[in-house]
Backbone as JSON Lines, residues from 0, in Angstrom:
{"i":0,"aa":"X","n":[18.23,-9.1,-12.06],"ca":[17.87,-9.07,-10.66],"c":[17.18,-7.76,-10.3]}
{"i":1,"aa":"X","n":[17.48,-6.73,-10.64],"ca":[16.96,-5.35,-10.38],"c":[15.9,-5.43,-11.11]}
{"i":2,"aa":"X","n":[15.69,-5.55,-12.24],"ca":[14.34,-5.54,-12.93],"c":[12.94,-6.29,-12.27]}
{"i":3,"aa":"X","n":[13.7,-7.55,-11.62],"ca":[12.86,-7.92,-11.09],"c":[11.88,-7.99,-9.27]}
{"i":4,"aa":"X","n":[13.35,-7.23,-8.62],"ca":[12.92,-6.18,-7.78],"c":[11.74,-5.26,-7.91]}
{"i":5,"aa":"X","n":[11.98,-4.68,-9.31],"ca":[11.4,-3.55,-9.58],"c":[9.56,-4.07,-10.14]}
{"i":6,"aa":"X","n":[10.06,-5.13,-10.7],"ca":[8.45,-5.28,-10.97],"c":[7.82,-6.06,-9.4]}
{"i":7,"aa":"X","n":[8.71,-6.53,-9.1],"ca":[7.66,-6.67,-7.45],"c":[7.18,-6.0,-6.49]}
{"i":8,"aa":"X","n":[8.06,-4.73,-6.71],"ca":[7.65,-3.56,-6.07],"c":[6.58,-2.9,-6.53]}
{"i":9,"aa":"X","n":[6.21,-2.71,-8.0],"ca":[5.64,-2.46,-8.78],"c":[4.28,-3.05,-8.36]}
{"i":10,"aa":"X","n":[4.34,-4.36,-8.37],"ca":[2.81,-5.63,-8.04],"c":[2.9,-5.31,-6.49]}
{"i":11,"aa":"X","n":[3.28,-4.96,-6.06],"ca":[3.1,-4.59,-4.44],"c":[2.18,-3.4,-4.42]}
{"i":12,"aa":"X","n":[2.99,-2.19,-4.66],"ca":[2.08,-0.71,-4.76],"c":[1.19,-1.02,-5.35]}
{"i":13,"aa":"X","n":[0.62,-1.62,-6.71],"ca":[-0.39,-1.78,-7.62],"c":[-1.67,-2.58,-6.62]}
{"i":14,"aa":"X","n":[-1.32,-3.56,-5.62],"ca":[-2.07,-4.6,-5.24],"c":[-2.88,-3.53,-4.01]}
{"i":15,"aa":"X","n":[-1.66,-2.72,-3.18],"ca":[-2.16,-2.27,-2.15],"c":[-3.13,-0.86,-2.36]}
{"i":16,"aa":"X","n":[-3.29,-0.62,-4.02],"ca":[-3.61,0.89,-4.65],"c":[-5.22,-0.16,-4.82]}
{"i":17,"aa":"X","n":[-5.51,-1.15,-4.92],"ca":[-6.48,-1.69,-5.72],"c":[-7.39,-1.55,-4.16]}
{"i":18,"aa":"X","n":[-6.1,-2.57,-3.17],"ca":[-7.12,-2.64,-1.96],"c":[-7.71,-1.16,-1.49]}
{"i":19,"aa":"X","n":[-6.68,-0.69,-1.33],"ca":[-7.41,1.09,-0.85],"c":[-8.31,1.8,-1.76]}
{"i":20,"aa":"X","n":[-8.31,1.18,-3.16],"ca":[-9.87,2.01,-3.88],"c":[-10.96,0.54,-3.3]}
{"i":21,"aa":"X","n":[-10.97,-0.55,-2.83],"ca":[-12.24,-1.16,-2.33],"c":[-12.25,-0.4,-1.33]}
{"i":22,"aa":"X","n":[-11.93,-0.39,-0.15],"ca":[-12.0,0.17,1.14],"c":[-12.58,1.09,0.75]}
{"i":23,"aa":"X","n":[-11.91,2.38,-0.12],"ca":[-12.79,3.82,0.25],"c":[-13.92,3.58,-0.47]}
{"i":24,"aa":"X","n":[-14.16,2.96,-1.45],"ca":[-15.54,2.86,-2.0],"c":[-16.44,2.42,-0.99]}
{"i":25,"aa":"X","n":[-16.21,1.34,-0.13],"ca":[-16.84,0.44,1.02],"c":[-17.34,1.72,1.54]}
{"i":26,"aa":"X","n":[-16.29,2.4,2.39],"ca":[-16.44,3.81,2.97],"c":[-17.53,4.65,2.76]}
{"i":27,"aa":"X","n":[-17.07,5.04,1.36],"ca":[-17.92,6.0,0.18],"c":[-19.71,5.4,0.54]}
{"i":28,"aa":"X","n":[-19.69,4.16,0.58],"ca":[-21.17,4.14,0.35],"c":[-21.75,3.61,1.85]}
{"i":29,"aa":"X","n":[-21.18,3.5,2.65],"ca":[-21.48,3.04,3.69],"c":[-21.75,5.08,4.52]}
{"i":30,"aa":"X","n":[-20.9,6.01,4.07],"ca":[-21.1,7.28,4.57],"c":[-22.6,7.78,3.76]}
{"i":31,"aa":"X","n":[-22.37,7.07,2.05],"ca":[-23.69,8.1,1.76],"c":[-25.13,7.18,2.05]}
{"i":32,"aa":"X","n":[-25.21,5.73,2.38],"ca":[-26.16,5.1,3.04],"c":[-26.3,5.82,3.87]}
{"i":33,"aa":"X","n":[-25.56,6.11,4.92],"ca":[-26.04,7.03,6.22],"c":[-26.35,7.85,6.45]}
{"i":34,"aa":"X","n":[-26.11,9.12,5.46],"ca":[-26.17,10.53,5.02],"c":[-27.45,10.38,4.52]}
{"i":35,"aa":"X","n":[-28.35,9.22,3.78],"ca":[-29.67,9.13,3.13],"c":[-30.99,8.96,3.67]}
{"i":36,"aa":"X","n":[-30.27,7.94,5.15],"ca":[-31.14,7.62,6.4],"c":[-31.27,8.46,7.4]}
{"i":37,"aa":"X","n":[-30.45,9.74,7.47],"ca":[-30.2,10.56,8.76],"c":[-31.6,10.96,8.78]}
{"i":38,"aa":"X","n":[-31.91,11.42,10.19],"ca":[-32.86,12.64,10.32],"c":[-32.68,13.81,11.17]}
{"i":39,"aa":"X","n":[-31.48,14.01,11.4],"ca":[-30.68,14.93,12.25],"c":[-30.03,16.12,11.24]}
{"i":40,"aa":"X","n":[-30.42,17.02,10.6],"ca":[-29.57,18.44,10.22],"c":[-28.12,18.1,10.37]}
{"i":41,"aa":"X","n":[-28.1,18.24,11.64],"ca":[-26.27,18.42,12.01],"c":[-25.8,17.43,11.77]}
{"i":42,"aa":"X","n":[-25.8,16.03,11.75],"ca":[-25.44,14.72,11.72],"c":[-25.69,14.55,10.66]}
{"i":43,"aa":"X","n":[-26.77,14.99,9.76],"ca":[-26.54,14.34,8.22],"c":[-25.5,15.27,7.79]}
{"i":44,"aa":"X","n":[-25.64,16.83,7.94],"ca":[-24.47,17.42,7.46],"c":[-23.29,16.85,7.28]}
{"i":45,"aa":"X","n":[-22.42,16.75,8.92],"ca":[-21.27,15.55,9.32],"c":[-21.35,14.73,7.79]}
{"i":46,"aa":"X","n":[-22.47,13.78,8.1],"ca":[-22.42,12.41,7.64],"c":[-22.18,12.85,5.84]}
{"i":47,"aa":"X","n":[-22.7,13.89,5.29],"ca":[-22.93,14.68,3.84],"c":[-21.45,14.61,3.72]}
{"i":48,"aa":"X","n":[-20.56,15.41,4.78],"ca":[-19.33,15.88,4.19],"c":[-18.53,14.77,3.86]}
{"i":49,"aa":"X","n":[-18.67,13.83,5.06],"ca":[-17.7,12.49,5.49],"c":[-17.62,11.51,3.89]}
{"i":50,"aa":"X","n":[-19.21,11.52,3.38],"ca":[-19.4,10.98,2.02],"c":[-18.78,11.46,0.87]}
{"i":51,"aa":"X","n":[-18.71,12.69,0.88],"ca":[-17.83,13.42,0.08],"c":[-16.56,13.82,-0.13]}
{"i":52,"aa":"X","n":[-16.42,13.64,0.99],"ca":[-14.38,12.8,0.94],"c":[-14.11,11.91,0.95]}
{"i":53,"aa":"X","n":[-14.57,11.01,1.54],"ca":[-14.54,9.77,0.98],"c":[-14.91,9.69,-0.76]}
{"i":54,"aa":"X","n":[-15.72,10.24,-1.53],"ca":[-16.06,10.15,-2.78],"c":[-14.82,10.66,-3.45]}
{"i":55,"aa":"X","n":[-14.41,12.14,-3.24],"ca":[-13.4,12.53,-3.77],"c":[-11.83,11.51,-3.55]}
{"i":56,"aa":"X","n":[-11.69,10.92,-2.69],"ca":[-10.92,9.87,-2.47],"c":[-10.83,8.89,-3.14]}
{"i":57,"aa":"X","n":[-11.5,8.01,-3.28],"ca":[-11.91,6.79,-4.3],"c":[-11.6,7.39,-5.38]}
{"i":58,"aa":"X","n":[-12.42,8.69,-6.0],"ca":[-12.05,9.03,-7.77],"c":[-10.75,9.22,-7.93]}
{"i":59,"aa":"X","n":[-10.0,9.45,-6.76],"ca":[-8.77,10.4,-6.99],"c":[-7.76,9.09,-7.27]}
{"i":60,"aa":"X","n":[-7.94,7.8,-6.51],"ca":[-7.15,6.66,-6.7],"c":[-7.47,5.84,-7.69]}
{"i":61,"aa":"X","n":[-8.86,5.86,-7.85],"ca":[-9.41,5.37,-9.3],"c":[-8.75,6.11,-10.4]}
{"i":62,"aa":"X","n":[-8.37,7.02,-10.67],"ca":[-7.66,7.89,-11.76],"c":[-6.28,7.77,-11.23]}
{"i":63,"aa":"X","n":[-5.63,7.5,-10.51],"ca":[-4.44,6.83,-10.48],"c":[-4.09,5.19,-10.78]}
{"i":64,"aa":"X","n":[-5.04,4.58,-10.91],"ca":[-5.19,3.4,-11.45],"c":[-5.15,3.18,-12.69]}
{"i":65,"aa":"X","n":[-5.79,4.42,-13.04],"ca":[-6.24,4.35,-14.77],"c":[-5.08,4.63,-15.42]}
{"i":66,"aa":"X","n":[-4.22,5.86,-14.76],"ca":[-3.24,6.18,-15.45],"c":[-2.07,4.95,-15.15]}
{"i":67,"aa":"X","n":[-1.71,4.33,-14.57],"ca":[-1.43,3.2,-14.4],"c":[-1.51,2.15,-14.96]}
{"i":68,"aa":"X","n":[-2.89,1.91,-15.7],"ca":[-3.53,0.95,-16.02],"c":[-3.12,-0.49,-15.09]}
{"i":69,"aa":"X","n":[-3.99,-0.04,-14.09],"ca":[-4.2,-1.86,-13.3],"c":[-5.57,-1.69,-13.8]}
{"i":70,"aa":"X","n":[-5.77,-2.98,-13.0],"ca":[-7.2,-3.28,-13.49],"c":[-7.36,-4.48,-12.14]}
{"i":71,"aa":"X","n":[-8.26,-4.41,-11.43],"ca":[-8.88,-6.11,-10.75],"c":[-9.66,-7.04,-11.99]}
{"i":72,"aa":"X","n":[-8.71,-7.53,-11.84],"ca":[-9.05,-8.98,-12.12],"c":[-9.75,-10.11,-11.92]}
């Protein structure tokens, strides 16, 4: 019974780690689309940084995946 607690908990965190690396990727490229189109200095800046945490975000859960090994399916 506990074991199997444990692996559902397991497929829970794993499922909701997969959805949050789509999202920030979504994020990720939807900030550096915008950052590519700007023509505003200050606003692409903004828009530069916003892409870049978002980027560092995604890699950072993507390498928690890996070490994990999930995978989408």
């Amino acid at each position: 019974m506990f074991f199997k607690k444990k692996r559902q908990l397991k497929q829970e965190f794993d499922d909701k780690l997969l959805s949050d690396i789509w999202d920030l990727k979504e994020k990720w490229m939807q900030a550096r689309h915008l950052h590519g189109n700007s023509s505003h200095l200050i606003v692409s800046n903004e828009q530069g940084i916003e892409a870049t945490i978002a980027k560092v975000k995604y890699f950072y859960l993507f390498k928690e995946a890996k070490i994990r090994k999930i995978s989408a399916k």
